[in-house]
PLY file of the C-alpha trace (Angstrom):
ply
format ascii 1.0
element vertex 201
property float x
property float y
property float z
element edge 200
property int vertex1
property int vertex2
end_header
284.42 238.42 159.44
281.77 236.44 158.56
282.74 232.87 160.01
279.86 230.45 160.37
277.58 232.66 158.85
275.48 230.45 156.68
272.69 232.56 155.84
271.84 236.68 155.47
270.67 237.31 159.58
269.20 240.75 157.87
270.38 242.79 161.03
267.09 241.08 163.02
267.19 238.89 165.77
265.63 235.02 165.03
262.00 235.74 166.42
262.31 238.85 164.26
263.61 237.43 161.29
260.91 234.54 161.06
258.42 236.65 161.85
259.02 239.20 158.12
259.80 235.91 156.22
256.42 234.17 157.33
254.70 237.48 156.39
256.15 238.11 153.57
255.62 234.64 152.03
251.84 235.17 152.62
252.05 238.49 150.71
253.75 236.56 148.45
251.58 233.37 148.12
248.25 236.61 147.90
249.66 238.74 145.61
252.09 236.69 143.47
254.56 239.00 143.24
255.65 241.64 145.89
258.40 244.47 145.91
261.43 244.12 148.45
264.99 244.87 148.91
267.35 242.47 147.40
268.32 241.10 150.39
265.18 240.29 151.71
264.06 238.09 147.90
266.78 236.50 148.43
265.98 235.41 151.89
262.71 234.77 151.42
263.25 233.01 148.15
265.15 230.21 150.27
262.07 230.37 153.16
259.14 229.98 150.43
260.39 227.48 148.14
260.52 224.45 150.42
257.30 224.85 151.52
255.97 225.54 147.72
257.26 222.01 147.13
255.51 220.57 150.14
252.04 222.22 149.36
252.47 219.64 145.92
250.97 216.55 148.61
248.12 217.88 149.98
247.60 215.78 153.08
246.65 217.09 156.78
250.44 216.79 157.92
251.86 218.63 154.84
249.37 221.53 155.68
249.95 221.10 159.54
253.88 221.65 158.83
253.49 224.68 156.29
250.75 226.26 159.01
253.62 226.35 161.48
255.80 228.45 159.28
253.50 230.65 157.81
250.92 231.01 160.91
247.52 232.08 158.25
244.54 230.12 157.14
244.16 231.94 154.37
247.58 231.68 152.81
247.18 227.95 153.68
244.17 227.83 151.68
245.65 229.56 148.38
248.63 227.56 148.96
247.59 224.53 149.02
244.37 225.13 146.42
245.30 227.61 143.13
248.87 227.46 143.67
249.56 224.03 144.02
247.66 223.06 141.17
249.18 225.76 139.23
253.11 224.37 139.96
252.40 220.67 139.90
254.54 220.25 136.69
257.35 222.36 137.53
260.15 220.42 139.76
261.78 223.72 141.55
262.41 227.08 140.93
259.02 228.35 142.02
259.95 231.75 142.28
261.44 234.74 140.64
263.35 237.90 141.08
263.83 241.27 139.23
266.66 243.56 140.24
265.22 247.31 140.28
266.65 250.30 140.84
268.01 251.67 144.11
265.59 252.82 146.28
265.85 256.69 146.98
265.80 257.19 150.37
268.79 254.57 152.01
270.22 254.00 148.44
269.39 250.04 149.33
268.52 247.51 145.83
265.27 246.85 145.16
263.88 243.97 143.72
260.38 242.14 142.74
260.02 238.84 143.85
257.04 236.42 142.39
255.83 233.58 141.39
256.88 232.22 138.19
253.94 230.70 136.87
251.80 233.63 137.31
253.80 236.16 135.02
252.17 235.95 131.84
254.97 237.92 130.18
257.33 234.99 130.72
255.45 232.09 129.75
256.77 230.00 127.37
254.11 230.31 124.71
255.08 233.30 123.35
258.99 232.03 121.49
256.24 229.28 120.03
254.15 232.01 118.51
256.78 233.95 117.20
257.94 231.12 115.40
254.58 230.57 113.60
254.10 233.67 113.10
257.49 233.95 111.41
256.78 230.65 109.44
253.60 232.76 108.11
255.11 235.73 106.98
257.34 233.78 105.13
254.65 231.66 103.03
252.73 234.98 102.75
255.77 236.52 100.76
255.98 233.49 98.81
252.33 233.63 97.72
252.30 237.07 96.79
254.39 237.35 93.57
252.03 234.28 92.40
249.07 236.95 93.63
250.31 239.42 91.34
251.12 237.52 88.66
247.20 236.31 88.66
246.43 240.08 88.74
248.33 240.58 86.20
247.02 237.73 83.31
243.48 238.92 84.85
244.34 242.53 84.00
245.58 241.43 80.48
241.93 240.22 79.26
240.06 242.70 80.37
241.82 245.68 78.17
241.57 243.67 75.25
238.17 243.40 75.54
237.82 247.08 76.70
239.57 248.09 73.40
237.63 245.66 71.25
234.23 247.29 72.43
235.88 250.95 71.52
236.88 249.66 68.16
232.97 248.26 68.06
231.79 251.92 69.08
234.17 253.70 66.96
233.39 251.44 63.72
230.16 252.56 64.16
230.72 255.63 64.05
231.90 255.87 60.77
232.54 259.88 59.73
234.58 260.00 62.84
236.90 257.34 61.68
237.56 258.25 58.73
238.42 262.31 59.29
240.86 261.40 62.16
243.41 258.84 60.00
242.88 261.83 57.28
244.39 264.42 59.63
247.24 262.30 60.80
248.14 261.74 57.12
248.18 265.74 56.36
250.38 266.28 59.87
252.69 263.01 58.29
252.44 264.57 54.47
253.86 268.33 55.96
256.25 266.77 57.63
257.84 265.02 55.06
257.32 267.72 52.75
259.38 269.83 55.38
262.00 267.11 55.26
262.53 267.29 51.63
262.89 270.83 51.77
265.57 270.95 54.13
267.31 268.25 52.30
267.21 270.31 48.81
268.53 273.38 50.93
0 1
1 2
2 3
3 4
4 5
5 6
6 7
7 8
8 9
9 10
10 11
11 12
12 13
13 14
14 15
15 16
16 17
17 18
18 19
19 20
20 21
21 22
22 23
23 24
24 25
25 26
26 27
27 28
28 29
29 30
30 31
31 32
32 33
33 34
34 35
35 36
36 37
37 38
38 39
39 40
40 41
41 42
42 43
43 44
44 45
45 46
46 47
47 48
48 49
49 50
50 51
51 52
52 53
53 54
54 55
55 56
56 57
57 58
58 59
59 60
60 61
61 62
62 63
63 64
64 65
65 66
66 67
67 68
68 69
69 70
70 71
71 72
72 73
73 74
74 75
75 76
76 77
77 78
78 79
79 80
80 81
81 82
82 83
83 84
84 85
85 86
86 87
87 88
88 89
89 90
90 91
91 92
92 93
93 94
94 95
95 96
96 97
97 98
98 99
99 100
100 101
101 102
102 103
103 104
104 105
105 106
106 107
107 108
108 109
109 110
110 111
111 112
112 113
113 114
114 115
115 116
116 117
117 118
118 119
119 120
120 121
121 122
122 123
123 124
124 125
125 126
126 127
127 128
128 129
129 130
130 131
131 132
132 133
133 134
134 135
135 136
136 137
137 138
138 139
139 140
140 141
141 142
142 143
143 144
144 145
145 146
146 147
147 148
148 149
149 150
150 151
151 152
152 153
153 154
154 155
155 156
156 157
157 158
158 159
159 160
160 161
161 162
162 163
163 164
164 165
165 166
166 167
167 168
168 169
169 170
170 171
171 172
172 173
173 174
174 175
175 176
176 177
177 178
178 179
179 180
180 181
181 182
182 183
183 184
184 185
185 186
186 187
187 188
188 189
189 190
190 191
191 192
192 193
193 194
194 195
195 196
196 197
197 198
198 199
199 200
């Protein structure tokens, strides 16, 4: 039974247990995101944010309290420098974490746990820039029938004048002119002729 248990002990005794948590949030506050069991984000979720939030007023005190839960200068200084100016707009919810598969050797569930305003793949630029770029496609397809149509009236123009100039050329030319509407009206002549004669059949 689990009466008066308020929080996940992770089979560790106290000294233990604060001991991973303080070292793990300096991982965490170094690398921005880290890979852990389930259990242990979830833990260390609850140990991190609080002093996330107190790293926000950056006074000797505020440091002085956060150094005597996480025990290293240099997480101290990241804290309190990149990452404070990096979540001074956000009001909570510092952190993030990503179930993974089971991990192979104890079967135990993994998880990533990091800091949410240093995944670029979650920002909240990109729904923005879909929608534009929607918005574009959009106006493209409208303008290109109107494209086409232009194409098309250019198009128009250009032939006539292209069979002007032949007409030019072949005036010209004058024998050829006049044999070719000769032979089309001996090919039209025979054919009628062949008409008649299969009508007086």
């Amino acid at each position: 039974m689990r009466h008066g248990k308020k929080f996940n002990h992770l089979s560790r005794k106290a000294a233990h247990r604060k001991a991973m948590l303080a070292n793990m949030a300096c991982s965490l506050i170094e690398h921005k995101r880290i890979k852990t069991t389930l259990a242990k984000a979830k833990a260390l979720r609850v140990y991190v944010e609080p002093l996330i939030t107190k790293s926000k007023d950056d006074t000797t005190h505020s440091r002085r309290t956060v150094f005597s839960y996480l025990k290293q200068k240099e997480a101290i200084t990241e804290l309190f420098g990149d990452v404070a100016a990096k979540i001074a707009d956000r009001p909570g919810g510092y952190t993030r974490i990503l179930k993974l598969s089971n991990r192979l050797g104890d079967n135990a569930q993994m998880a990533f746990i990091e800091l949410v305003d240093y995944n670029e793949e979650y920002t909240t630029d990109k729904p923005k820039r879909k929608k534009a770029r929607r918005a574009k496609s959009k106006k493209v397809e409208a303008v290109a029938p109107a494209v086409e149509e232009a194409v098309v009236v250019e198009e128009a123009p250009k032939t006539e004048e292209v069979a002007e100039v032949k007409a030019e050329e072949v005036v010209a030319e004058t024998p050829v002119v006049e044999e070719a509407p000769a032979v089309e009206e001996t090919k039209e002549e025979a054919d009628n002729s062949e008409k008649k004669e299969e009508k007086g059949e």
